[in-house]
C-alpha positions as CSV (number, residue, x, y, z in Angstrom):
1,X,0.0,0.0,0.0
2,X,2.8,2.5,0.9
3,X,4.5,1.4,-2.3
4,X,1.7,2.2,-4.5
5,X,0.8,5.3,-2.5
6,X,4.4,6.5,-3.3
7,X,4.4,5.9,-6.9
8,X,1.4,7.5,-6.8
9,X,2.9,10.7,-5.2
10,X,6.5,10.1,-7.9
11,X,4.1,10.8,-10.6
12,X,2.0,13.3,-9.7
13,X,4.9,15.3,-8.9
14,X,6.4,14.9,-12.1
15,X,3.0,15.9,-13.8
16,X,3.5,19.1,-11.9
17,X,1.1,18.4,-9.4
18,X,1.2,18.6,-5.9
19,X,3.0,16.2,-3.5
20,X,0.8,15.3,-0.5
21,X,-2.5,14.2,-1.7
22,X,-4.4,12.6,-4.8
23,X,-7.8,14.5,-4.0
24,X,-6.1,17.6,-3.7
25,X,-7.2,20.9,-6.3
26,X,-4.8,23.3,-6.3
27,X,-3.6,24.8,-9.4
28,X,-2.8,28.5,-10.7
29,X,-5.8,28.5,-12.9
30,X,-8.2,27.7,-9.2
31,X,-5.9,30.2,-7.3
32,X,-4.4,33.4,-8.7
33,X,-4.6,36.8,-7.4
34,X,-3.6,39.8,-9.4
35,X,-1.7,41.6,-7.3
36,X,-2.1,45.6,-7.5
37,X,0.7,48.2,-7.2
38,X,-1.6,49.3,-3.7
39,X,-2.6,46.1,-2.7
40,X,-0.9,44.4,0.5
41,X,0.7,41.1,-0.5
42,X,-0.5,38.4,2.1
43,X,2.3,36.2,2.8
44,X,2.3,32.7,4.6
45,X,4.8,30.4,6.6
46,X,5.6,27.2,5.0
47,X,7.7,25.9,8.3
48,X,8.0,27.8,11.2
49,X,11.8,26.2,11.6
50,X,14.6,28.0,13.1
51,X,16.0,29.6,10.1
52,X,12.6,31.2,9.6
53,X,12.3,32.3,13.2
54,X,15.6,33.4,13.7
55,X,16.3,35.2,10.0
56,X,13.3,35.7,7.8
57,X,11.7,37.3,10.2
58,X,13.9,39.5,11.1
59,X,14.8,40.5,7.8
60,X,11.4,40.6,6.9
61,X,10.5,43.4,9.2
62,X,13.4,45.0,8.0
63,X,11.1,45.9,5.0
64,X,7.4,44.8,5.4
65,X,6.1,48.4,6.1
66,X,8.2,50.3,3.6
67,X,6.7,47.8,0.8
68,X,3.4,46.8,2.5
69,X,3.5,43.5,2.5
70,X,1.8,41.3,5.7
71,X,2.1,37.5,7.0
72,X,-0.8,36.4,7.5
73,X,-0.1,32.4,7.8
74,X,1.2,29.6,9.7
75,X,1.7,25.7,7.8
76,X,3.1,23.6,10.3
77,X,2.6,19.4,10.3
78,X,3.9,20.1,14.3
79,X,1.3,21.4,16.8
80,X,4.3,23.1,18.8
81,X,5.7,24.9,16.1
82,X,2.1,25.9,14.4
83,X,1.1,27.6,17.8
84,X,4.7,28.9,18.4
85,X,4.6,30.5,14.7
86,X,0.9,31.7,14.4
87,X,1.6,33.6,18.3
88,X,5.0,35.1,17.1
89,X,3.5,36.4,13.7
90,X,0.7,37.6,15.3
91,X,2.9,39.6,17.8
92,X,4.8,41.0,15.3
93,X,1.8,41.9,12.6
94,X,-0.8,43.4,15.3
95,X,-3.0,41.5,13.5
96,X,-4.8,37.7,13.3
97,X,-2.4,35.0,12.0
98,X,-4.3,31.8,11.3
99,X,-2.8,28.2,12.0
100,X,-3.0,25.7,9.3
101,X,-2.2,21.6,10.0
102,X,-1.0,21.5,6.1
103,X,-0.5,23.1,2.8
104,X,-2.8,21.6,1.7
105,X,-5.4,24.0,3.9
106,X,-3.2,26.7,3.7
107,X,-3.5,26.5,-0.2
108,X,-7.2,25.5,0.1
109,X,-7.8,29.1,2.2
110,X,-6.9,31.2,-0.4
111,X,-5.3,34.0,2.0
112,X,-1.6,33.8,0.3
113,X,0.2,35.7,-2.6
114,X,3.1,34.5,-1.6
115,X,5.3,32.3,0.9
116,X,8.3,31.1,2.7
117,X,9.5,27.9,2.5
118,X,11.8,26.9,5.2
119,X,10.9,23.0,5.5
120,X,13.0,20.0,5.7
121,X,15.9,19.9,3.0
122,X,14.4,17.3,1.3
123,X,10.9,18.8,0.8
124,X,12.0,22.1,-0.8
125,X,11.3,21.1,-4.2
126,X,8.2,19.5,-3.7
127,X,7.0,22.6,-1.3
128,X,7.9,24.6,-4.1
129,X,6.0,23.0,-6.6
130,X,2.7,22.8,-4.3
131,X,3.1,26.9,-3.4
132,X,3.4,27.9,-7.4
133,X,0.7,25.8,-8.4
134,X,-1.2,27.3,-5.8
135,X,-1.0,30.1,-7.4
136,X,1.9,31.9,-5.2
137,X,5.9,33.0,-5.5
138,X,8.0,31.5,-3.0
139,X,11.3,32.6,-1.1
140,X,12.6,29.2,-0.7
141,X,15.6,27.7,1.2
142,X,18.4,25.6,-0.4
143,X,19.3,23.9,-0.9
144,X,16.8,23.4,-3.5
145,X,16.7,19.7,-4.2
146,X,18.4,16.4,-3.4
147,X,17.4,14.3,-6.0
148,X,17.1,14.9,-9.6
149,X,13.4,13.9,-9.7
150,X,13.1,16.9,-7.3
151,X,15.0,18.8,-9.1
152,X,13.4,18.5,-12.4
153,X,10.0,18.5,-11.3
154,X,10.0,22.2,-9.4
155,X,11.8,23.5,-12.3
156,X,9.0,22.5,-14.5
157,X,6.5,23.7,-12.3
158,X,8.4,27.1,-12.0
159,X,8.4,27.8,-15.3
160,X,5.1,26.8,-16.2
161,X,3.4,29.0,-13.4
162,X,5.8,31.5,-13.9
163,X,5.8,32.9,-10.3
164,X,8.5,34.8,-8.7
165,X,11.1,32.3,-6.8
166,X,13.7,34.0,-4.8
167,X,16.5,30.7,-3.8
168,X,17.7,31.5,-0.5
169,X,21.1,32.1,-2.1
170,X,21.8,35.6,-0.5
171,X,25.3,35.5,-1.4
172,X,24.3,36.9,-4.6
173,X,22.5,40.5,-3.2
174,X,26.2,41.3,-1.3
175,X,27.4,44.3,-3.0
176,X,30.8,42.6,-2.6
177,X,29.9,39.2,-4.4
178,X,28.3,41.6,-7.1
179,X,31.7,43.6,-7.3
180,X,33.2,40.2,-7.8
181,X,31.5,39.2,-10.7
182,X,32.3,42.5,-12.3
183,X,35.3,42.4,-11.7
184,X,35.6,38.4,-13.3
185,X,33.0,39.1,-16.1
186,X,35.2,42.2,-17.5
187,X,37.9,40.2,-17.9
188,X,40.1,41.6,-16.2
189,X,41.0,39.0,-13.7
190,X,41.6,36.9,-16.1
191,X,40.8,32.8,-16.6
192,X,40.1,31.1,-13.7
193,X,42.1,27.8,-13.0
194,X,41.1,27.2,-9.7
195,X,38.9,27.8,-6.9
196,X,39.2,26.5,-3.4
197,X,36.2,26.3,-1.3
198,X,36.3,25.7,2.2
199,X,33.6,25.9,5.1
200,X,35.3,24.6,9.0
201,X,33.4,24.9,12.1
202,X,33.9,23.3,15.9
203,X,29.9,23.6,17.3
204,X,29.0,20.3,19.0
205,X,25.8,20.9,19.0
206,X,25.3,21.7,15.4
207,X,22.0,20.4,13.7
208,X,21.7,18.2,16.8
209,X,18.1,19.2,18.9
210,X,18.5,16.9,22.4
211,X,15.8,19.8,23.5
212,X,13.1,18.5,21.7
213,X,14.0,15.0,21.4
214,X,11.2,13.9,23.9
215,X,8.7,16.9,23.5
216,X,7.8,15.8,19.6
217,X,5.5,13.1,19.8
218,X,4.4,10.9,17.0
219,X,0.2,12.0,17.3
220,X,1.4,15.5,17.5
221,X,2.2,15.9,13.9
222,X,1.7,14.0,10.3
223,X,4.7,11.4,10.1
224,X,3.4,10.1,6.4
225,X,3.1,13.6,5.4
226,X,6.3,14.2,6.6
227,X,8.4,11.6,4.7
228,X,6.7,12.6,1.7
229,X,8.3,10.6,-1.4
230,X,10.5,9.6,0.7
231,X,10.9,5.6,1.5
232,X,8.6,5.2,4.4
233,X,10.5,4.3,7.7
234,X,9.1,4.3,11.6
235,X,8.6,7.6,13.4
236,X,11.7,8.9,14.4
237,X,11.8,12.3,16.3
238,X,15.9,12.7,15.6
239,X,15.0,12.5,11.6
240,X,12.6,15.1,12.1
241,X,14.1,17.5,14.1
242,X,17.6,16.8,13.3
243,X,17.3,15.7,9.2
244,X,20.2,17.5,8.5
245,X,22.2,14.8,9.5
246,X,20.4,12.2,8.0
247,X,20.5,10.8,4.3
248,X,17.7,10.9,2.5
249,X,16.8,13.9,4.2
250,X,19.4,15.7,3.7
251,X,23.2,15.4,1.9
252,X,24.6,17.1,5.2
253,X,27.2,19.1,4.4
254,X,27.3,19.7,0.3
255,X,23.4,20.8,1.0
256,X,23.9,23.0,3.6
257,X,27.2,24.6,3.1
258,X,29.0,23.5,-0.4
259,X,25.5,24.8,-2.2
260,X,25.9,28.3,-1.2
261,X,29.7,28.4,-2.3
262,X,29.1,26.3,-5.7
263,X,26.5,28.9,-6.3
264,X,28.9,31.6,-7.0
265,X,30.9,29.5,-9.2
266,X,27.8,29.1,-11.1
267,X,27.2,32.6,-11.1
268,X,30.7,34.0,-12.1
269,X,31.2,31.6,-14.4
270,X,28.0,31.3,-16.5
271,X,28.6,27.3,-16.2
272,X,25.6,25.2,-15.0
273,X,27.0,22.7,-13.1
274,X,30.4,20.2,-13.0
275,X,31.3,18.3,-15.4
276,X,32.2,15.6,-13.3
277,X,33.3,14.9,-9.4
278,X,34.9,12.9,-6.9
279,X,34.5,13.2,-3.2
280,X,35.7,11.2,0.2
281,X,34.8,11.9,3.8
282,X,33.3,10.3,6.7
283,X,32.3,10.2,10.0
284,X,35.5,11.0,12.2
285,X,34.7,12.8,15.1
286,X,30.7,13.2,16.0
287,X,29.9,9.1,16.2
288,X,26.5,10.2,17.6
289,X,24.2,8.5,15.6
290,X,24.3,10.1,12.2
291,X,24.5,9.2,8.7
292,X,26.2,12.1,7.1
293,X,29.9,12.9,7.2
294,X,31.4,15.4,9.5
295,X,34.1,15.5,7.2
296,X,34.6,16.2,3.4
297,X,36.6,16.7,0.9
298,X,35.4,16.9,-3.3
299,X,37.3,17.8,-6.4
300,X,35.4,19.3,-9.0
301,X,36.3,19.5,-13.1
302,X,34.4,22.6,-14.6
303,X,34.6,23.9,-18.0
304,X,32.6,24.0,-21.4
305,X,31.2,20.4,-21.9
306,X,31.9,20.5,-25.9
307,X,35.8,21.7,-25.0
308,X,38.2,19.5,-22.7
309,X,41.1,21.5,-23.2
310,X,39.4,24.3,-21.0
311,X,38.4,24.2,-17.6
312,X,39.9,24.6,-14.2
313,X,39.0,22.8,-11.0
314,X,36.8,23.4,-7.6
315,X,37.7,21.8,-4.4
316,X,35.2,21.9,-1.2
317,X,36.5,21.3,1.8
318,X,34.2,20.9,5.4
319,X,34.8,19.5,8.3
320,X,32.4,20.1,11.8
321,X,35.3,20.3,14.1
322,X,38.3,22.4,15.0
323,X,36.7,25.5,12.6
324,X,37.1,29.3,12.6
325,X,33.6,29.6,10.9
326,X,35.3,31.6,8.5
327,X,34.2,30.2,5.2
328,X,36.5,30.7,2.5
329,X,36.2,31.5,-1.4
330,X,39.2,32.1,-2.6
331,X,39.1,32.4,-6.7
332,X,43.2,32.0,-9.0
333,X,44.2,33.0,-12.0
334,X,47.7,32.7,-13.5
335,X,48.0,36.7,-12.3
336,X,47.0,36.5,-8.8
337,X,43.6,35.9,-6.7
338,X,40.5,37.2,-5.8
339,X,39.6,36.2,-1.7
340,X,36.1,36.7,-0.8
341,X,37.4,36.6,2.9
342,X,39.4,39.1,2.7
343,X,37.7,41.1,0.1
344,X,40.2,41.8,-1.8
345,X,42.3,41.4,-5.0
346,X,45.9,41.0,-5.6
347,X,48.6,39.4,-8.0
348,X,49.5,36.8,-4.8
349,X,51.0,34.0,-6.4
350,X,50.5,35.5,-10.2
351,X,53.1,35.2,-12.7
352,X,56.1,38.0,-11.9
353,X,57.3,39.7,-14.8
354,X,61.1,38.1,-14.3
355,X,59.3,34.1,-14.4
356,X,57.8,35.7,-17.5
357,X,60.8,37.0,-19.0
358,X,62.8,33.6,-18.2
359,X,60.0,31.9,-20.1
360,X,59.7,34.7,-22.9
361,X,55.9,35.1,-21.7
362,X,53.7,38.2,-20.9
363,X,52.9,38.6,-17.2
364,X,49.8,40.2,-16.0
365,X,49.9,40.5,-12.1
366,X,46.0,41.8,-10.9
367,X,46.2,45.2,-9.3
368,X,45.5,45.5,-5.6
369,X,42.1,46.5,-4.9
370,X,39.5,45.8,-2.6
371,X,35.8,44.9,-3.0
372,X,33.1,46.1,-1.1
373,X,32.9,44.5,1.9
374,X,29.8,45.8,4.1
375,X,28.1,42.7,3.9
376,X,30.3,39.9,5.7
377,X,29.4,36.3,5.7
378,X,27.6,34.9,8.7
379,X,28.6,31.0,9.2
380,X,27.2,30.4,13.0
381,X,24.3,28.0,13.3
382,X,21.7,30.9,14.2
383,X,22.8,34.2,11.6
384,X,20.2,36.5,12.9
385,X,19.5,39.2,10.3
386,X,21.8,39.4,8.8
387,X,22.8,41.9,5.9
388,X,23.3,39.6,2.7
389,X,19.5,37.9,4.2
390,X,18.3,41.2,4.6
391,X,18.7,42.4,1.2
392,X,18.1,38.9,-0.3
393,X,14.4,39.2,1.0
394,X,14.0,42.6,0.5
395,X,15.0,41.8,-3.7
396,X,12.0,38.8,-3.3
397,X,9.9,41.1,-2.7
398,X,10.7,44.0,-4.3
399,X,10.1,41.2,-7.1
400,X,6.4,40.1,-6.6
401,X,5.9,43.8,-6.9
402,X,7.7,44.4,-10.4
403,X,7.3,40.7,-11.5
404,X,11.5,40.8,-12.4
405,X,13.4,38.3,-11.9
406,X,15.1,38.4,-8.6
407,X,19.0,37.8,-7.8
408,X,18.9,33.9,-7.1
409,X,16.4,32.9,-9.4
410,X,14.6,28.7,-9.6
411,X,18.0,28.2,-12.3
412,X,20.5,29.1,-9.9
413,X,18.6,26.4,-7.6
414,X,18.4,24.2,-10.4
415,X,22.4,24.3,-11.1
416,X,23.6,24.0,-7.6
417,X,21.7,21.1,-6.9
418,X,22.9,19.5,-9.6
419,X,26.5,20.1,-7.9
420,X,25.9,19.0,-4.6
421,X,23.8,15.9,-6.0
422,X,27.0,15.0,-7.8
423,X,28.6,15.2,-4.8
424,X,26.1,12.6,-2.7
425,X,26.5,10.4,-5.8
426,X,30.5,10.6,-5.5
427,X,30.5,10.3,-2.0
428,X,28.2,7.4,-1.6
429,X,29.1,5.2,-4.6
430,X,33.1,6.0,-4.7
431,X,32.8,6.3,-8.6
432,X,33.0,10.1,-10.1
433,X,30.1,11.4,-11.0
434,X,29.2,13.0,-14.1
435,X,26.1,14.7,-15.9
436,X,23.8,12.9,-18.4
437,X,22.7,16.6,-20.1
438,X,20.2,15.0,-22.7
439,X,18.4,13.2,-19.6
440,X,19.4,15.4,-17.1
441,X,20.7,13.0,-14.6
442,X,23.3,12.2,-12.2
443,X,25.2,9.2,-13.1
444,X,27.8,7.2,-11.8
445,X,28.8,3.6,-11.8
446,X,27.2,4.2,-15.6
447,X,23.7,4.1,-13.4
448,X,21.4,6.9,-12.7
449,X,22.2,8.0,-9.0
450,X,18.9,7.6,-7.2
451,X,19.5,7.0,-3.0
């Protein structure tokens, strides 16, 4: 039954419709509001989780006034977290926040233009597929898939609704990260050859929740709905509230971390994805339980897939003990660097004019300068509201207003999920993983990575 029940739910969100349940009538054609230059956009809560409650909503206060938008929902499976989130909104709005068990009456209400989605990692995609053919735009969290049946399926939907999807990339509304790519896409820095990659922190306690551990009971939220297309497995409150750690709910670290850093290769570059990838890891120093590595390490080959003899290589480095939580994106060319810790470019480690001269070659050392650098990266496990958040929201919705594109839009989900699906693949088969492009999947082994 819960075989049939999940092949059920495979197809239907392939056929762009939504995840939970066959009887369900949502579409953009049932539910779509034009939204007026006066109007207030109604916004709802798709997870009241701890990113939303510590950084969307402070970052959306930043702005709601100024562009008069309101939340005026709560979707939570949890009872706990429902209450919590419907009492906070309401708090902050002045005004009634209603509590819904589901999407699937949040949807059926019709009270939302648009929503956050801040769910499990593994239920982005299909979140974001039930939200836009609900008729709303989303601001949803990456990473934005871990499979490519996920994957594939939201971008379809996306483009079909065309609805305003803001990936919670923020990287890409830093003024310094903009000044980057500039500074890349003129030319001036030259061809990349590598890029190193690197996210270290030492926090025990990271995406562990011993708290809540024996306050989430099984009868207090929707188990089945939960798990989703997920294989089914027994109620387990640590692969709820601690998922993160857990394959297939999560990849762990390439999900979490390696998809906000692959993200600007995408961007600088213009390239969608590797073209292939190795990885190794493991578990060496939190034996707690969890299926994820604390520690990894994967090689990436990028360049143009119809030219070999270009490219340069990626590596990602993470490891959840002895860290500075100082993540590191540090971009080389053969005339010096370009360190998004630091900020700054220089022609450290470029070609000097005397090697050139020996070699009866041109150098072309980078200038010093320095980027922009108001908007620092925040790598702790709770970032507040924080700048590059802050603006990343505010360009969402400045977005549902003009209907523009925003800064991380559904393809810049699309690519870096690709990347760090390549990178599960690697990791758990051993092989290197490469991209099918005509079928658009992961392979390795010569088989279609699945889980």
């Amino acid at each position: 039954m819960e075989n049939s029940r999940r092949k059920f739910i495979t197809q239907a969100s392939i056929a762009g419709l939504s995840l939970m349940l066959p009887k369900t009538s949502w579409s953009a054609k049932s539910y779509k509001r034009i939204i007026g230059a006066n109007d207030r956009v109604q916004v709802g809560v798709v997870g009241f989780s701890d990113r939303h409650r510590s950084s969307h909503m402070p970052c959306f206060m930043n702005h709601y006034k100024e562009l008069n938008f309101e939340v005026v929902a709560v979707s939570d499976i949890w009872k706990k977290r429902r209450d919590e989130g419907a009492a906070m909104w309401k708090e902050k709005m002045q005004n009634n926040v209603k509590a819904y068990r589901n999407n699937e009456e949040l949807y059926n209400s019709k009270s939302v233009d648009a929503v956050f989605i801040g769910t499990a990692d593994f239920q982005h995609a299909q979140h974001t597929i039930e939200a836009v053919r609900a008729g709303c735009d989303a601001y949803v969290e990456k990473p934005f898939a871990e499979t490519m049946e996920d994957n594939k399926a939201a971008l379809k939907a996306v483009k079909e609704t065309g609805k305003i999807v803001q990936i919670g990339s923020q990287r890409r509304s830093g003024t310094n990260y903009h000044a980057a790519y500039d500074f890349i896409k003129s030319g001036k820095f030259g061809p990349i050859t590598m890029v190193e990659l690197t996210w270290n922190v030492n926090q025990p306690g990271r995406w562990r929740r011993p708290e809540l551990l024996n306050v989430l009971k099984e009868q207090d939220t929707d188990w089945k709905r939960f798990l989703g297309n997920r294989p089914y497995e027994k109620f387990d409150p640590r692969i709820y509230l601690e998922y993160r750690l857990f394959w297939p709910y999560s990849s762990g670290l390439p999900g979490q971390w390696m998809s906000h850093q692959i993200d600007t290769v995408h961007w600088f570059t213009g390239l969608k994805h590797p073209r292939s990838v190795v990885a190794n890891g493991g578990i060496y120093q939190w034996k707690d339980g969890r299926r994820n590595w604390d520690t990894i390490l994967a090689a990436f080959d990028y360049g143009p897939q119809d030219d070999l003899s270009q490219g340069f290589q990626v590596t990602f480095g993470s490891r959840m003990h002895n860290g500075d939580e100082r993540p590191a994106e540090i971009y080389y060319s053969n005339g010096g660097e370009l360190n998004l810790i630091t900020n700054k470019i220089s022609p450290k480690g470029g070609l000097t004019e005397k090697m050139a001269a020996a070699m009866n070659m041109k150098a072309n050392l980078l200038p010093e300068l320095s980027l922009d650098n108001s908007e620092q990266v925040v790598a702790s496990a709770n970032t507040g509201g924080d700048k590059l958040t802050s603006n990343h929201v505010r360009n969402w919705m400045e977005c549902i207003r003009s209907r523009k594109q925003p800064n991380a839009p559904v393809e810049a989900g699309y690519s870096h999920s690709i990347a760090n699906i390549m990178t599960t693949a690697a990791a758990h088969t051993g092989a290197k993983a490469t991209f099918d492009e005509k079928t658009q999947e992961v392979m390795a082994n010569g088989k279609v990575f699945k889980y």
